[in-house]
KESE-736824 format. One record per residue: x, y, z of N, C-alpha, C, O in turn; residue in three letters. Coordinates in steps of 0.2 Angstrom, whole numbers, padded with zeros to 4 digits, always signed. Layout:
KESE-736824
XYZXYZXYZXYZala
...
This chain:
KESE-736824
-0555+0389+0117-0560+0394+0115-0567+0392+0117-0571+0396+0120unk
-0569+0386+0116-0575+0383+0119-0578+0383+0126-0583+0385+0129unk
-0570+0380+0126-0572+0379+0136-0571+0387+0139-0574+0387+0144unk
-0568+0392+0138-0570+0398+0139-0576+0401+0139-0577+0405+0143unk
-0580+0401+0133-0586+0405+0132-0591+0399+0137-0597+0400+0138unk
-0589+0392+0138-0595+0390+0138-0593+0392+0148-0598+0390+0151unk
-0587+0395+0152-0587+0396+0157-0591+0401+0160-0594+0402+0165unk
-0589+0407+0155-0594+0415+0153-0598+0414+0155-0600+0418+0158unk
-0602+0407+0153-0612+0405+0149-0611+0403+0159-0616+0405+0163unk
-0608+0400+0160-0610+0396+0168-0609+0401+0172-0613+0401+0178unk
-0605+0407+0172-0602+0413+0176-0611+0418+0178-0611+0421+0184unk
-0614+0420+0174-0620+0424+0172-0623+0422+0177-0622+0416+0179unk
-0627+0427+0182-0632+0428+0186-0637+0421+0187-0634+0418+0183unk
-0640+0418+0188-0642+0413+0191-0652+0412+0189-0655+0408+0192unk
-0653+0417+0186-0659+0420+0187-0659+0413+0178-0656+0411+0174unk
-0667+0411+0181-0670+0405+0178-0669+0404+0171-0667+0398+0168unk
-0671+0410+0168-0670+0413+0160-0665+0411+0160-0664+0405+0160unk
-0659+0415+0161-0652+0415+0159-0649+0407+0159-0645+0405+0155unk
-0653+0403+0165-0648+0397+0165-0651+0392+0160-0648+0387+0157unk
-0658+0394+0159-0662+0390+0154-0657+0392+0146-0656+0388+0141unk
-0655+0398+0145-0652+0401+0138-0646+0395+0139-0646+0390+0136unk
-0642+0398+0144-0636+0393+0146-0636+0386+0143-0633+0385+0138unk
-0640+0382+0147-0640+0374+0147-0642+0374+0140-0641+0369+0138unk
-0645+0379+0135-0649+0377+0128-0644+0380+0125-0645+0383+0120unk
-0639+0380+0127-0632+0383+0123-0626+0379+0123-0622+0378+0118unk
-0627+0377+0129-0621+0372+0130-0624+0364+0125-0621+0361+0121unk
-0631+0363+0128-0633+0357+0124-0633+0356+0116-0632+0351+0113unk
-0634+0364+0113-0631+0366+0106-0624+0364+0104-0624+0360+0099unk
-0620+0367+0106-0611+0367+0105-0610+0359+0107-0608+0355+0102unk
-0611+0356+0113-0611+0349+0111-0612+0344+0110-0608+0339+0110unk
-0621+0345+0106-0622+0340+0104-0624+0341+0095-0626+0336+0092unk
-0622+0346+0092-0622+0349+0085-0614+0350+0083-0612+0349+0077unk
-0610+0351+0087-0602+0354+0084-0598+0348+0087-0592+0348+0085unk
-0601+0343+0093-0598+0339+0095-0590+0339+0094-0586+0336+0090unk
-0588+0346+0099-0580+0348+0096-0578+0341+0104-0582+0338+0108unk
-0569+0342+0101-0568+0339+0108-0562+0343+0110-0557+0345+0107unk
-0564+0345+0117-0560+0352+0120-0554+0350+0120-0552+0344+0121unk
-0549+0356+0121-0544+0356+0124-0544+0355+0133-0544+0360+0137unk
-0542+0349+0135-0544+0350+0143-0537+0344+0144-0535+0340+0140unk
-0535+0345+0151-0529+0340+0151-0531+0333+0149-0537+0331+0151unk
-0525+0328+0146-0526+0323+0142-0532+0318+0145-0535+0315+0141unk
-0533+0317+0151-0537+0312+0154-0545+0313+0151-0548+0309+0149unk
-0545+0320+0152-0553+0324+0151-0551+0324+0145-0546+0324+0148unk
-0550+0324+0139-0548+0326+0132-0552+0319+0129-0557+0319+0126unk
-0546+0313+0132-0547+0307+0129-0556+0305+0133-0560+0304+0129unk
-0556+0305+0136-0563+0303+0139-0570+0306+0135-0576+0303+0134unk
-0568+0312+0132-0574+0317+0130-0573+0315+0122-0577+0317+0118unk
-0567+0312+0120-0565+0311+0112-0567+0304+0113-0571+0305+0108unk
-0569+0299+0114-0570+0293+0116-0577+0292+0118-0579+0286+0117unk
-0579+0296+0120-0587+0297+0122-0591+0298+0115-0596+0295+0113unk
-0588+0304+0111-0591+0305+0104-0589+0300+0099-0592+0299+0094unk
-0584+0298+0100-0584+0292+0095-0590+0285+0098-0593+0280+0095unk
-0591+0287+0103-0596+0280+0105-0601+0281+0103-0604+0276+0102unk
-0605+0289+0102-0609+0290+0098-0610+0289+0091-0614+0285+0088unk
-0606+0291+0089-0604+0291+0081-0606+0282+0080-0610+0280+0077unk
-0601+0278+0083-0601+0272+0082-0608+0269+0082-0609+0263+0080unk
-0614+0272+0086-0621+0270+0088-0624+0274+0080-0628+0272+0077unk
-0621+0279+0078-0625+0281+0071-0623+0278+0067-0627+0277+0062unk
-0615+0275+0065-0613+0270+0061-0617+0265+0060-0621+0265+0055unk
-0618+0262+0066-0625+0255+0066-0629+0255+0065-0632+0250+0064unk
-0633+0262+0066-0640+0263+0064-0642+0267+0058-0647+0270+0057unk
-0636+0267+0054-0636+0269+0048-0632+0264+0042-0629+0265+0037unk
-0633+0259+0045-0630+0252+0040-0635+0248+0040-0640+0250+0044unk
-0635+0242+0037-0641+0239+0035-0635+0232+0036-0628+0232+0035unk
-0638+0227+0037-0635+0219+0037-0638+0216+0032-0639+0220+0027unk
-0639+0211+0030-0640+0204+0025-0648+0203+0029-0649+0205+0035unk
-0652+0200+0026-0659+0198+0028-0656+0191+0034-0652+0186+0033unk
-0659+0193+0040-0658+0186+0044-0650+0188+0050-0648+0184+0054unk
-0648+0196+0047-0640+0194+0048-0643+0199+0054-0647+0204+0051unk
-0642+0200+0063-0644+0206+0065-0651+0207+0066-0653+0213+0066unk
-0656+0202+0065-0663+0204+0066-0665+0206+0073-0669+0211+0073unk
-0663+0203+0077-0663+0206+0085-0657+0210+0090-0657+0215+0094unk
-0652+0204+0088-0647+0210+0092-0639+0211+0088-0636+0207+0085unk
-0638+0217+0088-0632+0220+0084-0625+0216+0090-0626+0218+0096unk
-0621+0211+0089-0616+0211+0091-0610+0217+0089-0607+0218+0084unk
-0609+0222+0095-0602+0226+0094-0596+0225+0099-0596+0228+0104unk
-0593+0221+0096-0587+0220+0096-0581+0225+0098-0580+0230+0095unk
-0577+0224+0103-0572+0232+0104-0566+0226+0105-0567+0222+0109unk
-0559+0225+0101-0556+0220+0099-0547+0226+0099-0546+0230+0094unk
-0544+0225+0104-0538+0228+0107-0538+0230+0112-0540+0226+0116unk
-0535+0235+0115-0535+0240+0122-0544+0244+0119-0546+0246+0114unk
-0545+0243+0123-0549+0249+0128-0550+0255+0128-0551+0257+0134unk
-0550+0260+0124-0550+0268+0128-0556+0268+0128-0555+0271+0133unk
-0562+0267+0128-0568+0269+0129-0572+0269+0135-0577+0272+0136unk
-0568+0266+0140-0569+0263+0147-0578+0261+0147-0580+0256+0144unk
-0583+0264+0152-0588+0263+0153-0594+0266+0148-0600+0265+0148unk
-0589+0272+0142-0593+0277+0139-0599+0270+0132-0605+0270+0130unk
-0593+0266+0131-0597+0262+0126-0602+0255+0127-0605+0251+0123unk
-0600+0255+0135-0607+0252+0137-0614+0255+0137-0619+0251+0139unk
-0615+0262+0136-0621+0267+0136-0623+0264+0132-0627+0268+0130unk
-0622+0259+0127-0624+0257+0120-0628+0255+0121-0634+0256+0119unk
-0626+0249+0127-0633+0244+0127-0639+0245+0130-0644+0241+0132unk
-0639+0251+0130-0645+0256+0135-0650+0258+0128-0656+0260+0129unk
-0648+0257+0123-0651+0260+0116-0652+0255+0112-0649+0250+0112unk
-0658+0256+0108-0660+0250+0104-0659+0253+0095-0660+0259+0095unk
-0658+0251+0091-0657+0252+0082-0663+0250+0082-0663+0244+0086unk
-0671+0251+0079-0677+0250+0078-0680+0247+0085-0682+0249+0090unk
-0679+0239+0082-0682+0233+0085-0676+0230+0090-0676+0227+0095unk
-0670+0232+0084-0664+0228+0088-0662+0232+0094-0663+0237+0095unk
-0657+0227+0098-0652+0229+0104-0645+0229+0101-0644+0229+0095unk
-0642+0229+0106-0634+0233+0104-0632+0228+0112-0634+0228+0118unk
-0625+0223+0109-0622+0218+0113-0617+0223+0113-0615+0225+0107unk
-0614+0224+0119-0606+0223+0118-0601+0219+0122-0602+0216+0128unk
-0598+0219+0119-0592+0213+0120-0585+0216+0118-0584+0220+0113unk
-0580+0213+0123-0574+0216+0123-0570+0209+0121-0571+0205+0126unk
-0566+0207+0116-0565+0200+0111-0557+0200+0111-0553+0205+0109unk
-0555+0196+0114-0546+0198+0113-0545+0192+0108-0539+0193+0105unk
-0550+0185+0106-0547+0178+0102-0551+0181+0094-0557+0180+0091unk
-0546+0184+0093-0547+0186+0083-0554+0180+0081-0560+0182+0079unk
-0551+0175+0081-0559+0169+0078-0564+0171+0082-0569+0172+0077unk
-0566+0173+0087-0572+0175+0089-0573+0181+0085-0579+0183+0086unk
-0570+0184+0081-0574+0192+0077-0580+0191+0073-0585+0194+0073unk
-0579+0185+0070-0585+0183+0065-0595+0182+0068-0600+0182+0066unk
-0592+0181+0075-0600+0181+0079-0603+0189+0079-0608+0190+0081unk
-0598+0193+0077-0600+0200+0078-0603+0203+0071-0601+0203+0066unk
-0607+0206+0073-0610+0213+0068-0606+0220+0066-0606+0223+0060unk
-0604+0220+0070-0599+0227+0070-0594+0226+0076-0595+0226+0082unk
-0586+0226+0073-0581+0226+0075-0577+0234+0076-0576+0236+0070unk
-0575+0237+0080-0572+0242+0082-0564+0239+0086-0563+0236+0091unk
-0558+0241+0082-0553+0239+0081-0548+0245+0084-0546+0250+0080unk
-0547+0245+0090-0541+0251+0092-0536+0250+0090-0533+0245+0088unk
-0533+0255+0093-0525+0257+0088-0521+0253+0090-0516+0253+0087unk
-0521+0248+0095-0516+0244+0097-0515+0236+0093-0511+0231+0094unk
-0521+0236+0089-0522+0230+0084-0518+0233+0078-0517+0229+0073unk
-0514+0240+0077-0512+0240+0071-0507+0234+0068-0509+0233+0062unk
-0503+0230+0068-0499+0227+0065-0505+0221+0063-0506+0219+0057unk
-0508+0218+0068-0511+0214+0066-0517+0214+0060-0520+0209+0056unk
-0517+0220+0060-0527+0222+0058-0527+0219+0051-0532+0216+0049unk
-0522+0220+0046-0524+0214+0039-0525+0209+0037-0528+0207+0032unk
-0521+0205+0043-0522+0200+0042-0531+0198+0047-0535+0194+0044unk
-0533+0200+0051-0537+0198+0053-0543+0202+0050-0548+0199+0050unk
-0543+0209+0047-0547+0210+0042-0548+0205+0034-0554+0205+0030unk
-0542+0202+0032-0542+0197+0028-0549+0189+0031-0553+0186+0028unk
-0546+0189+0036-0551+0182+0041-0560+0186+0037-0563+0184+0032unk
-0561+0191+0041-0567+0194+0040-0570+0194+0034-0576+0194+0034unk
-0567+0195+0027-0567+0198+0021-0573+0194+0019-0574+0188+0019unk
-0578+0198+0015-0586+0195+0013-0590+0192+0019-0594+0189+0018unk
-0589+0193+0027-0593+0192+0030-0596+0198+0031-0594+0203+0028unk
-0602+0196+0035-0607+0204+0035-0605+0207+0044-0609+0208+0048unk
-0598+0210+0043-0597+0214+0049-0595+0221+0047-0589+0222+0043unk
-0598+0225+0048-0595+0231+0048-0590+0235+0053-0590+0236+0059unk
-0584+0235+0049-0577+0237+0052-0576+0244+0053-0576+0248+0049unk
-0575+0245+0060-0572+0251+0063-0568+0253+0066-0564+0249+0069unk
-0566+0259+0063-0557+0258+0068-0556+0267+0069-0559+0270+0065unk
-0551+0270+0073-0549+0275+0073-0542+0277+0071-0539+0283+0072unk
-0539+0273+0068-0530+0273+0064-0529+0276+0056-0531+0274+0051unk
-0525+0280+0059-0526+0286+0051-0524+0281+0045-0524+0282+0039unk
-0522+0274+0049-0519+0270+0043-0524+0265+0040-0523+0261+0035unk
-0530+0266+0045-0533+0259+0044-0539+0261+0037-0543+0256+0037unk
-0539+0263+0035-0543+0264+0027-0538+0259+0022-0538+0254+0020unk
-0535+0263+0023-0530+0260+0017-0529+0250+0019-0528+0246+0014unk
-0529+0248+0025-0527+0242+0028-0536+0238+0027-0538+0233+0029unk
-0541+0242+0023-0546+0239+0024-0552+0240+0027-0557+0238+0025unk
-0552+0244+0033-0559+0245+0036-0562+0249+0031-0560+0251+0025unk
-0569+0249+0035-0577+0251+0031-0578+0257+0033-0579+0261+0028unk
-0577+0259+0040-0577+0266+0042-0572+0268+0047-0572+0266+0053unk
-0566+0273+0044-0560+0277+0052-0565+0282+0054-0569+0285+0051unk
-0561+0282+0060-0563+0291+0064-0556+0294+0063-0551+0290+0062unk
-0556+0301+0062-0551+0304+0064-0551+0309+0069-0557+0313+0070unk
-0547+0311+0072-0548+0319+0075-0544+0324+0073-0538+0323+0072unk
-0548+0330+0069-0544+0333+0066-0550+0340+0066-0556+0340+0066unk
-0543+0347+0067-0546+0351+0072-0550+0353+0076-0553+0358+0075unk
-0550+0348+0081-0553+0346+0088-0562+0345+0084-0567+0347+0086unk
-0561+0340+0079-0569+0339+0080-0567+0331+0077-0561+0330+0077unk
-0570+0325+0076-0572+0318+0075-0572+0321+0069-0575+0326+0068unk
-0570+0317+0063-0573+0316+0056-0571+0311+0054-0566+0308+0057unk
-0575+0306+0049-0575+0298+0046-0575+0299+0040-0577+0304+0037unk
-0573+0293+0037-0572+0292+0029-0573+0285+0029-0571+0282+0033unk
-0577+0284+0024-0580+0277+0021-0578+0274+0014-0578+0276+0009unk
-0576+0268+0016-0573+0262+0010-0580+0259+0011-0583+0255+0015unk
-0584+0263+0004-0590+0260+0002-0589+0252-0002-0592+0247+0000unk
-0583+0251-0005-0580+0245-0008-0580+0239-0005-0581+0233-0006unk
-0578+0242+0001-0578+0236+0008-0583+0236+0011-0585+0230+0009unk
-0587+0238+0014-0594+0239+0014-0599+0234+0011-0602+0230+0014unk
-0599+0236+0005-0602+0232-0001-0603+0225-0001-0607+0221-0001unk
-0594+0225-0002-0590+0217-0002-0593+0213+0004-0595+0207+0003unk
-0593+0215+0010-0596+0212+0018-0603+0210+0016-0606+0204+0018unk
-0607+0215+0011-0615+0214+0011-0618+0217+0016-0622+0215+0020unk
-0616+0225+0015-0618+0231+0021-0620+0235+0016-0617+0236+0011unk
-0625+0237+0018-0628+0244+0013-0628+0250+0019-0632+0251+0024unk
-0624+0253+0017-0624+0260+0022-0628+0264+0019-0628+0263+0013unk
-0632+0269+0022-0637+0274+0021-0634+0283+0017-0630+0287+0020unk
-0636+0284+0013-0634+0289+0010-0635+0292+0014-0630+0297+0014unk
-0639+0293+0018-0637+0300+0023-0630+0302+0028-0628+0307+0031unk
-0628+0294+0027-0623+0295+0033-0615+0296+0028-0610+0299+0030unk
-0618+0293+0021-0611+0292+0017-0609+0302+0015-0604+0306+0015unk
-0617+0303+0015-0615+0312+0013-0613+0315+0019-0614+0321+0019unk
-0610+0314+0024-0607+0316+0033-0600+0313+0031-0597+0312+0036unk
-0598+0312+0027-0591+0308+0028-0588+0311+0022-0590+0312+0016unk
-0582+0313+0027-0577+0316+0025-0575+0314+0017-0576+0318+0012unk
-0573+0309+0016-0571+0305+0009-0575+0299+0010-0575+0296+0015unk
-0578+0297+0003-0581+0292+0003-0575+0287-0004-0574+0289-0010unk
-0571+0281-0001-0567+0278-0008-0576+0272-0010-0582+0270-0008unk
-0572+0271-0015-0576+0266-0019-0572+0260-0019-0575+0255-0022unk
């Protein structure tokens, strides 16, 4: 439905107006409804992984760390396979106030603790309690996209569900690490557990 009406908006006569409405239409639908289209899997997965890489930059900059903990640069961490490819290096192009944004791709579990924010894809699922146990009251804010991983412990899941991104927050976990998440981000989430 999306990618149809937004083909209409590209289809329209050429005249400056029009393209100026167009580009102020398209820039609306993608960056307020942030849907992720139906397009064959490659394009699907790429534009679903690009808005999680966002999301994940507002995660970070709507958490707070320990005094001393993050004062300059956010370690973020991407700890399994990879779908993000190139989309979550645009991170390091952006700053959280004063701070910078490291990324690093970790396959040795013991290196997580150098990190601020750990994002754990789906192919760490068997592993992820035990190595979420390792992290437990450290000050890392845990990410993951696995309809299972709430339950196994993370701080904030994505999910996809009817073609948009939505998260839910284990404020409890959170807490426990010594993260203060910002009430603005906790009222965008889907379910907030205590």
């Amino acid at each position: 439905m999306i990618l149809h009406t937004l083909r209409r908006l590209i289809e329209l006569p050429a005249t400056l107006i029009t393209r100026s409405v167009c580009t102020g239409l398209l820039a609306l639908v993608l960056g307020y409804g942030l849907p992720v289209a139906h397009t064959p899997a490659q394009a699907n997965n790429t534009l679903e992984y690009k808005v999680k890489a966002a999301f994940i930059y507002n995660f970070i900059a709507f958490t707070q760390w320990p005094e001393g903990i993050a004062d300059h640069t956010i370690n973020l961490c991407l700890y399994g396979e990879d779908y993000f490819g190139k989309e979550i290096d645009k991170l390091q192009e952006k700053s959280v106030g004063a701070r910078s944004i490291k990324v690093s791709r970790v396959q040795d579990a013991g290196q997580l603790k150098q990190c601020q924010a750990v994002f754990f894809s789906r192919s760490a699922g068997d592993t992820l309690p035990a190595i979420l146990s390792s992290l437990s009251a450290s000050p890392v804010l845990t990410l993951a996209d696995n309809p299972n991983a709430m339950t196994q412990g993370i701080a904030i899941n994505m999910n996809l569900v009817n073609d948009k991104i939505v998260f839910e927050i284990n404020l409890g976990i959170a807490r426990k690490n010594g993260l203060d998440i910002s009430s603005k981000l906790l009222q965008l989430a889907t379910k907030v557990h205590q």
